[in-house]
C-alpha positions as CSV (number, residue, x, y, z in Angstrom):
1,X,-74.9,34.0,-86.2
2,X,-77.5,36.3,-87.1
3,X,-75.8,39.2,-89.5
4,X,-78.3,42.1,-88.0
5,X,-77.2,41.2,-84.4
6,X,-73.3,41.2,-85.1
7,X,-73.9,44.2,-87.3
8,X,-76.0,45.6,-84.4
9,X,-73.3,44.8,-81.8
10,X,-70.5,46.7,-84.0
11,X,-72.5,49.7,-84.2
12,X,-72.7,49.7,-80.3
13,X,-69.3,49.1,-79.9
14,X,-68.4,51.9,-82.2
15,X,-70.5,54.3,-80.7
16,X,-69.6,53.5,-77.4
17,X,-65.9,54.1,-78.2
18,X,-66.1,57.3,-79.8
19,X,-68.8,58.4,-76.3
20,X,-65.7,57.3,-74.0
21,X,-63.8,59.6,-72.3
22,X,-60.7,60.3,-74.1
23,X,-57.6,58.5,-71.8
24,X,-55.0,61.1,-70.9
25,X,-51.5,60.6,-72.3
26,X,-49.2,61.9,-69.9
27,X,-44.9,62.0,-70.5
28,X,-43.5,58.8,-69.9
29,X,-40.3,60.1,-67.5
30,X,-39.1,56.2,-67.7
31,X,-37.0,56.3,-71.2
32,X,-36.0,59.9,-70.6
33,X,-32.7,61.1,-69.0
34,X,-32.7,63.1,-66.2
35,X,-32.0,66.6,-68.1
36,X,-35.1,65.7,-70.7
37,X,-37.9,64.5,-68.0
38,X,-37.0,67.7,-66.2
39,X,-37.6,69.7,-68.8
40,X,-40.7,67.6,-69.8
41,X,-42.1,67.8,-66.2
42,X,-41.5,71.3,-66.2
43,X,-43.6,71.5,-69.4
44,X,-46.5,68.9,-68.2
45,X,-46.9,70.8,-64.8
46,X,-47.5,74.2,-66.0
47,X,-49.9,73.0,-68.7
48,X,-51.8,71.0,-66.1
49,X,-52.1,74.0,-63.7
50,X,-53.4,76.4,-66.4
51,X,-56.2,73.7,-67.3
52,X,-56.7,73.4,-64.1
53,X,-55.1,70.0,-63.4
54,X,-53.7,70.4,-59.3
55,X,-52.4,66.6,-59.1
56,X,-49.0,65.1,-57.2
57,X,-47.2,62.5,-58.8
58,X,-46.1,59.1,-57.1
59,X,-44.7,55.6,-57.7
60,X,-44.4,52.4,-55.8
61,X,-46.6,50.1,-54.5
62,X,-49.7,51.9,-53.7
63,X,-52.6,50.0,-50.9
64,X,-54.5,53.1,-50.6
65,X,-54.6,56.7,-50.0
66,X,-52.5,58.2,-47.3
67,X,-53.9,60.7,-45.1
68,X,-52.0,63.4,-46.9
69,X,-53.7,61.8,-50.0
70,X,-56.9,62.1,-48.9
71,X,-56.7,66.1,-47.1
72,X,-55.0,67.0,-50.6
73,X,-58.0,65.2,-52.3
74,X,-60.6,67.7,-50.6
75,X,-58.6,70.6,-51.5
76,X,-58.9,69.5,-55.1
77,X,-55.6,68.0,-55.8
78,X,-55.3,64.5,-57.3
79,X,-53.0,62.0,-56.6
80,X,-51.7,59.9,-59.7
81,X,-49.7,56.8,-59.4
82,X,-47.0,57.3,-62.4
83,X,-45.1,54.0,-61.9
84,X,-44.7,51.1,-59.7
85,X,-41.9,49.9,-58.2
86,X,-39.6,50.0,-61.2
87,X,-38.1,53.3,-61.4
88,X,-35.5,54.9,-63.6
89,X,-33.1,58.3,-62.9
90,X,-35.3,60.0,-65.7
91,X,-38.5,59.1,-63.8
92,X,-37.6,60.0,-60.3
93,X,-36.2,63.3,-61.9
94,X,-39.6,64.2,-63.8
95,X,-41.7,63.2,-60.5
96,X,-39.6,65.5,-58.5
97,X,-39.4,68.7,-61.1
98,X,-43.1,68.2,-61.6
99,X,-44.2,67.8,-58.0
100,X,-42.5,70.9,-57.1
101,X,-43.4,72.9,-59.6
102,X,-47.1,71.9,-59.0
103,X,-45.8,72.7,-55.5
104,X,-45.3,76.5,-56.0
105,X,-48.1,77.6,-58.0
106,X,-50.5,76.5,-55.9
107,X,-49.2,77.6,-52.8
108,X,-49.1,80.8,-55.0
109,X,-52.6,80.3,-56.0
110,X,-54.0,80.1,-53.0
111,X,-51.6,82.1,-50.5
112,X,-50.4,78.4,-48.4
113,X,-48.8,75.8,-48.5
114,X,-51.5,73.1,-48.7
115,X,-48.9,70.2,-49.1
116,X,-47.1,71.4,-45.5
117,X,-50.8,71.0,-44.0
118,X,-51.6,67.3,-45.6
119,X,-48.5,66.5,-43.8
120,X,-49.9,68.0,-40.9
121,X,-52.8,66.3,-41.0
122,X,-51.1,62.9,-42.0
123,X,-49.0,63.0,-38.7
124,X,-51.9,64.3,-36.6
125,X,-53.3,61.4,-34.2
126,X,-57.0,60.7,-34.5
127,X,-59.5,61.7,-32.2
128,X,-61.0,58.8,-30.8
């Protein structure tokens, strides 16, 4: 092979690693007990909502979005999948301290409760 092409090739891999967006480490709840991924979730969610971060955490099998998913979407909250169907106390304790204290500061932020109206609008029949 052709040194300057495989040379070539390395340089555009490089350079196209170091242009990629950075991937997010987030807490892994799964090896945690249930005191420490509170505390970590605590920790995670007020970090994200200072930079600006309005997500919900869930696990399980996902297909697609739920209706909920997609109102909360448009109102600028993201929906990330944390785990699948293998879950652990620690986990299920960090998704819930999290999500709820996501929960209150931006129903704070923004005067109502914009997870009680995706439900809403999840359990609200389409027009036809």
């Amino acid at each position: 092979m052709n040194p300057l092409i495989v040379i070539t090739s390395l340089l555009l891999a490089v350079s196209a690693i170091q242009g990629a967006e950075p991937v997010e480490k987030f807490p892994d709840f799964m090896s945690l007990g249930k005191e420490a991924a509170a505390a970590t979730a605590r920790k995670q969610a007020e970090a994200d909502f200072v930079a600006g971060k309005y997500r919900v955490l869930v696990c399980g099998m996902r297909r697609e979005k739920s209706a909920a998913e997609v109102f909360l979407a448009k109102q600028g909250v993201e929906t990330k999948s944390i785990a699948g169907c293998i879950v652990s106390d620690g986990l299920l304790e960090g998704l819930r301290v999290y999500n709820e204290i996501m929960r209150e500061k931006l129903k704070t932020k923004l005067g109502h409760d914009i997870f009680n109206e995706a439900e809403k609008a999840a359990n609200t029949p389409a027009e036809k």
